[in-house]
N, C-alpha and C positions, 0 to 999 in steps of 0.2 A: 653921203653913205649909200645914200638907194641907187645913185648913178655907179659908183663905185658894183655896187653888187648886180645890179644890171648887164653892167660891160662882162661883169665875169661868165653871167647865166652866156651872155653870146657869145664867147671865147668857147664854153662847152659846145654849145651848140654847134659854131662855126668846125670844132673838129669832126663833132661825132655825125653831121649833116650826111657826110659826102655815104657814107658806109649806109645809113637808114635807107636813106635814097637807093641806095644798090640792094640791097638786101633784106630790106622792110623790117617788121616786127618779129621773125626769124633771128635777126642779129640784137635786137633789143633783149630777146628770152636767153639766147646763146652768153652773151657775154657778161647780163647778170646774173648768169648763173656760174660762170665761170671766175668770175670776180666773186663771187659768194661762197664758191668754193675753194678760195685762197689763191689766185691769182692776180698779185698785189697790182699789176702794173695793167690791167685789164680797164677800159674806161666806162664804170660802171656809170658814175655821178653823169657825163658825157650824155652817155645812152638815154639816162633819164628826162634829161632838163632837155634836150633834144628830140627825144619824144614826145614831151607834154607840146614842147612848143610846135613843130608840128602836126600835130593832133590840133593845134589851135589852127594851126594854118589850113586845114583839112585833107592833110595827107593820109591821116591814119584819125579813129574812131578812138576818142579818149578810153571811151567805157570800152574799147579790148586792149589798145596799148598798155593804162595805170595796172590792170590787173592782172594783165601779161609779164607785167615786170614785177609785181608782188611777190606772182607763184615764183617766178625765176630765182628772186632775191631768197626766199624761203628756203626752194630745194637745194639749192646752192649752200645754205649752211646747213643743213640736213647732211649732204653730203661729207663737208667736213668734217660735221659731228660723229657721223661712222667712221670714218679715215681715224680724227682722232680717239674718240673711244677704242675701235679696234686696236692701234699701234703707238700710238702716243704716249702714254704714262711710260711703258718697257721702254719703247725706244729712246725717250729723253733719261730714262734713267740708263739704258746701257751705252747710247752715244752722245749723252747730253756734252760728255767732259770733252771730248773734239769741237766743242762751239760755246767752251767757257760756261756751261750751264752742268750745276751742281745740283747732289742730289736734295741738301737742302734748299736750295731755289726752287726744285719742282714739288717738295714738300709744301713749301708757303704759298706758293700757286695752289693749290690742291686746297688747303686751306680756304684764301681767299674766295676761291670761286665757290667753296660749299657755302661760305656767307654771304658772297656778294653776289653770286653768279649772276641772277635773274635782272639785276636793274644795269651791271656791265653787258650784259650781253640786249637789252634795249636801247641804251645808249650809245652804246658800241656799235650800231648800225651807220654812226655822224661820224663817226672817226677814224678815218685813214691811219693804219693801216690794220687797226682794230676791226675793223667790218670784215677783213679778209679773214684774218688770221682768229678770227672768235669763235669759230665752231670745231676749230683743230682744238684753243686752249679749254673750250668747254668740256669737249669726248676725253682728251688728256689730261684733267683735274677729275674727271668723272662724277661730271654734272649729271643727274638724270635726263634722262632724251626728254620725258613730259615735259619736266620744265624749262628745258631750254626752245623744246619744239614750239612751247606757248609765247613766252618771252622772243624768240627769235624770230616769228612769225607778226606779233604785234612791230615788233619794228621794222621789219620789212616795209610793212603797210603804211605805219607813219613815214618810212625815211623815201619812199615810192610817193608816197601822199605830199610829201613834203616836196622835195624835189620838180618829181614830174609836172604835180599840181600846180605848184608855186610856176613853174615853166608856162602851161598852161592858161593860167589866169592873168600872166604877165606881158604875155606874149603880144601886146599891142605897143609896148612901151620897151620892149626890150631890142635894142638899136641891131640889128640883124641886116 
């Protein structure tokens, strides 16, 4: 299992290498923030595990990479969280029915997220395609900003910590 998850951390790394190397910690901020603000296909996980490791190797200073990519990950749903709050609820309810979404469906979301929002929107940082698309559905259920800013901010941190870290700490053993 641990070789299994190994090879994966270097599979990230091996793509997201070439671009850190060209572009430093500049492209680590840029495209988790760009991924954090709903662009699905952006290589957020990539950037990270790529950057802990190296930061191990001593390309980049861990203590400005991890918390470079924090802020990133954060503003990034911040952002979506305005996008969605500002247009989201109108616009799924006046174009929802062109993409098979009813207004009861956006009702039950709206719903859900006032009961569950805060621990979806934490753990929804691990989950493809949820990390992207969480700060759209939080502003368009009309999560309050507090609490998503709090919630959405603690998981940045963890899934930064987790990732990057994990990158980081591994980086000796990780077949690169």
């Amino acid at each position: 299992m641990l070789h299994w998850f190994l090879t994966t951390l270097a599979a990230l790394i091996h793509a997201a290498r070439p671009i850190l190397k060209e572009y430093g910690l500049p492209a680590v901020f840029a495209l988790l923030f760009v991924e954090s603000a709903g662009v699905v296909f952006a290589p957020g996980e990539a950037m990270i595990v790529a950057a802990g490791f190296l930061a191990a190797k001593g390309l980049f200073p861990v203590w400005v990479a991890l918390p470079l990519a924090m802020i990133a990950a954060t503003l990034g749903g911040y952002a979506a969280y305005g996008l969605g709050d500002r247009y989201g609820h109108q616009a799924l309810l006046r174009y929802g029915r062109y993409v098979g979404i009813k207004p009861p469906m956006v009702d039950k979301v709206h719903t859900f997220f006032c009961r569950f929002g805060a621990p979806v929107v934490l753990v929804g940082r691990f989950i493809v395609p949820l990390r992207q698309l969480q700060g759209y559905i939080a502003g368009a259920s009309e999560m309050g900003f507090p609490t998503f800013a709090i919630w959405s901010a603690i998981g940045a941190v963890l899934w930064v910590a987790a990732w990057g870290g994990g990158a980081f700490l591994l980086a000796e053993r990780i077949p690169v």
